[in-house]
C-alpha positions as CSV (number, residue, x, y, z in Angstrom):
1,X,-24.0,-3.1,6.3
2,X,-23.4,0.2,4.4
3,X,-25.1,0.4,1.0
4,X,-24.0,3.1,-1.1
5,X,-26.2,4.6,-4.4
6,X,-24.9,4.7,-7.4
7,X,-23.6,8.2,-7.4
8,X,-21.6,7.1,-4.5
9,X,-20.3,4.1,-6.6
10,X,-19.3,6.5,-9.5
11,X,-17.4,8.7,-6.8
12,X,-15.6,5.6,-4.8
13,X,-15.0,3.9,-9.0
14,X,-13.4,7.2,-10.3
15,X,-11.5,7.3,-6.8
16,X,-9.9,4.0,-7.8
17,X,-9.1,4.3,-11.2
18,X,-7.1,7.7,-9.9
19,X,-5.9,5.6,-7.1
20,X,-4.6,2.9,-9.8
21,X,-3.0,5.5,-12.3
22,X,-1.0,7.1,-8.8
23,X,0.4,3.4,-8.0
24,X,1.5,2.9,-11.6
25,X,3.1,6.3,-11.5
26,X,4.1,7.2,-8.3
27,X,2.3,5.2,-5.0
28,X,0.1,6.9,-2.8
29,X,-3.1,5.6,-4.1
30,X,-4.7,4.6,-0.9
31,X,-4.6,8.5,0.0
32,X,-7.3,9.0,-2.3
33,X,-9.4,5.7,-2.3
34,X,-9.7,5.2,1.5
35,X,-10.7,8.4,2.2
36,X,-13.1,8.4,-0.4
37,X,-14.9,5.5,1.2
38,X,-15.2,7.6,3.9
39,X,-17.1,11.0,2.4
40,X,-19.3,8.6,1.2
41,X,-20.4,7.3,4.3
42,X,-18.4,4.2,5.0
43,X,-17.2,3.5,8.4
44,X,-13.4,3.5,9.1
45,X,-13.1,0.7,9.7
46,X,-15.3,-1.4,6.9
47,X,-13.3,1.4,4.6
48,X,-10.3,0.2,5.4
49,X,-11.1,-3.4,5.1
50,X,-12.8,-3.1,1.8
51,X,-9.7,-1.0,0.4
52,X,-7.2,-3.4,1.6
53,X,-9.4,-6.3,-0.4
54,X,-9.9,-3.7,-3.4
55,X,-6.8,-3.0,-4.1
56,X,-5.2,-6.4,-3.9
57,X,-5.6,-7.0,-8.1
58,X,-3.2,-4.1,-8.3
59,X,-0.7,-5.5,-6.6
60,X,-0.7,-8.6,-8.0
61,X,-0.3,-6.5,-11.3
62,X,2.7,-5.3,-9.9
63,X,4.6,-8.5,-9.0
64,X,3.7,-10.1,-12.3
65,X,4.9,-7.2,-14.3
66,X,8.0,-7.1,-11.9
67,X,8.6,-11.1,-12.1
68,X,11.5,-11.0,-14.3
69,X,13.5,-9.2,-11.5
70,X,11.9,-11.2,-8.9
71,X,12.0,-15.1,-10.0
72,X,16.1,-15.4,-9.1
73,X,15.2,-14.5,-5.8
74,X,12.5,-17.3,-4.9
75,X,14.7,-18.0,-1.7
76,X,14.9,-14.9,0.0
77,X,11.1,-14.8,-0.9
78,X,9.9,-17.8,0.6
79,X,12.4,-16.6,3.4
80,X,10.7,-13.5,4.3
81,X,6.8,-15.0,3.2
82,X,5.8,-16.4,6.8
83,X,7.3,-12.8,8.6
84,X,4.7,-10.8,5.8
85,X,1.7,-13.6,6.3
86,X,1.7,-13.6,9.7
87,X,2.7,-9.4,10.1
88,X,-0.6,-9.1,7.6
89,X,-3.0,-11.2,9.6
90,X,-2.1,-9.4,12.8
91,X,-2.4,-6.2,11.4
92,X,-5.9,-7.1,10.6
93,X,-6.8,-8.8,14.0
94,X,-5.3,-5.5,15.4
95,X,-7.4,-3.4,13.6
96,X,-10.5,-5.7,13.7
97,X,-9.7,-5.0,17.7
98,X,-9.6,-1.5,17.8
99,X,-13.0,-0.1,17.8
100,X,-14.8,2.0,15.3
101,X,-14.2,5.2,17.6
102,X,-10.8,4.2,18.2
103,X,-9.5,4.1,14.3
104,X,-11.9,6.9,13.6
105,X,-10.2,8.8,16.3
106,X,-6.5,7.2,14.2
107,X,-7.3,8.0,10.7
108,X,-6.4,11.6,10.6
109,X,-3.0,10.5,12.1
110,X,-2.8,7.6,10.1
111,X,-3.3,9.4,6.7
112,X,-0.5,11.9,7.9
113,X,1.9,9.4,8.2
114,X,1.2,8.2,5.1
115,X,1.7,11.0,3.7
116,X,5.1,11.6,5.6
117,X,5.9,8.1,4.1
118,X,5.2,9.2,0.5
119,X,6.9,12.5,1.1
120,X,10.2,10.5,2.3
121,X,9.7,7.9,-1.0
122,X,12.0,10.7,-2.7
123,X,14.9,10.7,-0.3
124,X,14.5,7.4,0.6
125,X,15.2,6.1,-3.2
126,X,17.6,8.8,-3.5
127,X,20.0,7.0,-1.0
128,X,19.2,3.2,-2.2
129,X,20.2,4.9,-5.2
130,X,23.5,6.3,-3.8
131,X,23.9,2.9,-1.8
132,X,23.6,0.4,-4.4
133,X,26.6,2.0,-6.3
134,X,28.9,0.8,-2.9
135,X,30.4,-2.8,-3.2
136,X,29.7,-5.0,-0.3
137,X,27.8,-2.6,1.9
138,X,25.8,-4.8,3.7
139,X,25.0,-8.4,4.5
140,X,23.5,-10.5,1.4
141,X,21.6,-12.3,3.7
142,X,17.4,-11.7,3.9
143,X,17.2,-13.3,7.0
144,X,18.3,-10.1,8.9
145,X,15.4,-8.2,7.7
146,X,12.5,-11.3,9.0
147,X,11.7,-9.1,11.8
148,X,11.4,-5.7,10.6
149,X,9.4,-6.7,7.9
150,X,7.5,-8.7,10.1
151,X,6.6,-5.3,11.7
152,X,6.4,-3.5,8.4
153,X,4.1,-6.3,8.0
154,X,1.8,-5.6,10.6
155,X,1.9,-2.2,9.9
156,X,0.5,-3.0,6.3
157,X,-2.0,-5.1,7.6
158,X,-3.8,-2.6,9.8
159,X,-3.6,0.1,7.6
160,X,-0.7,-0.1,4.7
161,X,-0.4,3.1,2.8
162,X,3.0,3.5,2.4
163,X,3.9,0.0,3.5
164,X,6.3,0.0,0.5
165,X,8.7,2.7,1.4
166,X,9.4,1.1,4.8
167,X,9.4,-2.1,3.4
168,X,11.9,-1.1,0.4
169,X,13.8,0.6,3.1
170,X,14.3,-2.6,5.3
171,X,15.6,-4.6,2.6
172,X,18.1,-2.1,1.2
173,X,19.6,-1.9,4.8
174,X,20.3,-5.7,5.3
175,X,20.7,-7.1,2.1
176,X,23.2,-5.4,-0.8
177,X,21.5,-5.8,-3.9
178,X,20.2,-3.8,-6.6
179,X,18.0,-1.3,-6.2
180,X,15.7,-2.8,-9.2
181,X,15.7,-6.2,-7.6
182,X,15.1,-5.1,-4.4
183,X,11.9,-3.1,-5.9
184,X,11.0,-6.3,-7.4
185,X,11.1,-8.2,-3.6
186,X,9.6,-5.3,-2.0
187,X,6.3,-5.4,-4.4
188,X,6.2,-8.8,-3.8
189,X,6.4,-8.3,-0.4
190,X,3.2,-5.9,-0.4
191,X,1.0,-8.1,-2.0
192,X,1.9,-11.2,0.4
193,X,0.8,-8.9,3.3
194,X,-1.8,-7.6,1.4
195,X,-3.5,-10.9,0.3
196,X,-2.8,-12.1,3.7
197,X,-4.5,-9.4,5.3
198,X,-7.7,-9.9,2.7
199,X,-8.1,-13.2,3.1
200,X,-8.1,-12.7,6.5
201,X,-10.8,-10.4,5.9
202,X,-13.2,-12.3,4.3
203,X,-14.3,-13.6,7.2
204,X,-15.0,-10.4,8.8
205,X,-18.3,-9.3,7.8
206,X,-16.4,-6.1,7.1
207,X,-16.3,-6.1,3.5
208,X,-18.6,-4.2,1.1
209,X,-18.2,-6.4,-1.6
210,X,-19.9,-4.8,-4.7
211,X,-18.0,-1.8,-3.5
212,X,-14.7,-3.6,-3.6
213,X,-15.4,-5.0,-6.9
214,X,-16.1,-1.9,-8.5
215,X,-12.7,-0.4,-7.0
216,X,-10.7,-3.5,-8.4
217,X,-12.2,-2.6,-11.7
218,X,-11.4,0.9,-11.5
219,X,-8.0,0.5,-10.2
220,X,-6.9,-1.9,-12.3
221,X,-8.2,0.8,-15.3
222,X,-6.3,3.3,-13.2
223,X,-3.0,1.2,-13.3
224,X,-3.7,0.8,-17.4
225,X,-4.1,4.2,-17.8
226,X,-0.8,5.1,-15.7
227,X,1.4,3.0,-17.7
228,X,0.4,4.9,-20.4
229,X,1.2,8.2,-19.3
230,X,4.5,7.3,-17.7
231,X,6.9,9.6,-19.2
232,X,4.1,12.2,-19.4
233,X,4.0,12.9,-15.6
234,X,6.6,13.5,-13.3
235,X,5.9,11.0,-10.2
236,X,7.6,13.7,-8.0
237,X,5.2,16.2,-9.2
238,X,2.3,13.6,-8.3
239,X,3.8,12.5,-5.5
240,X,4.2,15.7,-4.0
241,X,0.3,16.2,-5.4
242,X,-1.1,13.0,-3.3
243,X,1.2,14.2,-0.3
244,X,-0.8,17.7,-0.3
245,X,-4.4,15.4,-0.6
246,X,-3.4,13.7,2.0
247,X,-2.0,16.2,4.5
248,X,-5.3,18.3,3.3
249,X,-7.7,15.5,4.4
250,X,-5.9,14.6,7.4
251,X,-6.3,18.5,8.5
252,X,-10.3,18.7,7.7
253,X,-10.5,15.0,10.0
254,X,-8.8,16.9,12.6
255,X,-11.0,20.0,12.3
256,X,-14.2,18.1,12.5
């Protein structure tokens, strides 16, 4: 089991509470968290474990602050809950599975696509914007989007940054709805597969837990501060910022 110093913890603590202030403002914050974890000597995969179980608090922050858009929608919720708790647990058996040297080999191309994903969170909100101005453009039904974000599911489990742009995406193609409300479902969404994911987890032996405790601290600081300088900072300029990070780190993993 990794044990990191307390220089390390300051690093991976300040990590999260920028991590938690990039959710609240923009998304993205697993860019900087996860590979954090990693400079600091943490294996891929216990990194990605203990981020995933970090960084739950923050999502249920989310939900709660989102629940007045979310509690007329209790059916399509429980509708779509066993496709994210089942798509979370086998993400994590999947990435349990894959091997140290395999997901180290995956990270650079994982944090890439991440970053893709958070690049196309402008466009992408752009035409859920556009869409939810049309009358009757889709089904009203949740049940068409079980399986895709089943897979968006999985997808979370294993490694999850950007989870919510594909999951947002799903829902505004099947179901015509608000784009608020459909936030609302999609956050929800993230922390069902995220929990899921976690408490499978637990049982790993992965989990650095004093590590993971001192990121839930610092994210859920992160997420304060963030609130607080929402109007201050243009998400698309931080978005665009934790797209660069990201495409920066991914670059250096492939160099090495």
């Amino acid at each position: 089991m990794t044990i990191l110093s307390t220089f390390d913890l300051l690093l991976v603590a300040l990590a999260a509470v920028a991590a938690g202030a990039v959710n609240a403002l923009a998304g993205g914050g697993t860019l900087i968290t996860f590979p954090m974890l990693i400079a600091v000597g943490v294996p891929a995969v216990a990194a990605n474990v203990t981020n995933t179980v970090a960084l739950c608090p923050g999502y249920l922050g989310a939900t709660v602050a989102q629940w007045s858009d979310l509690r007329t929608q209790t059916e399509r919720l429980w509708l779509l809950f066993p496709a994210s708790v089942i798509g979370g647990v086998l993400g994590g058996i999947l990435l349990l599975n894959t091997g140290e040297r395999l997901f180290s080999a995956l990270v650079p191309y994982l944090i890439l696509l991440a970053a893709g994903l958070l690049a196309a969170q402008g466009p992408v909100r752009a035409w859920l914007v556009r869409r939810s101005h049309e009358s009757g453009s889709g089904p009203r039904s949740a049940a068409w989007s079980t399986i895709p974000v089943g897979l968006a599911a999985v997808y979370g489990g294993y490694f999850g940054a950007g989870l919510s742009v594909i999951v947002l995406a799903v829902l505004a193609l099947v179901i015509d709805d608000s784009l608020t409300r459909l936030n609302a479902l999609k956050q929800a969404i993230a922390l069902i597969v995220n929990v899921a994911a976690a408490t499978f987890f637990i049982f790993s032996g992965q989990v650095l837990w004093f590590t993971a405790l001192v990121m839930a601290v610092g994210a859920l600081v992160g997420g304060a501060l963030g609130g607080r300088l929402a109007g201050r900072i243009h998400p698309a300029t931080l978005r665009w910022t934790v797209v660069a990070i990201g495409v920066l780190v991914s670059v250096i993993y492939l160099v090495r």
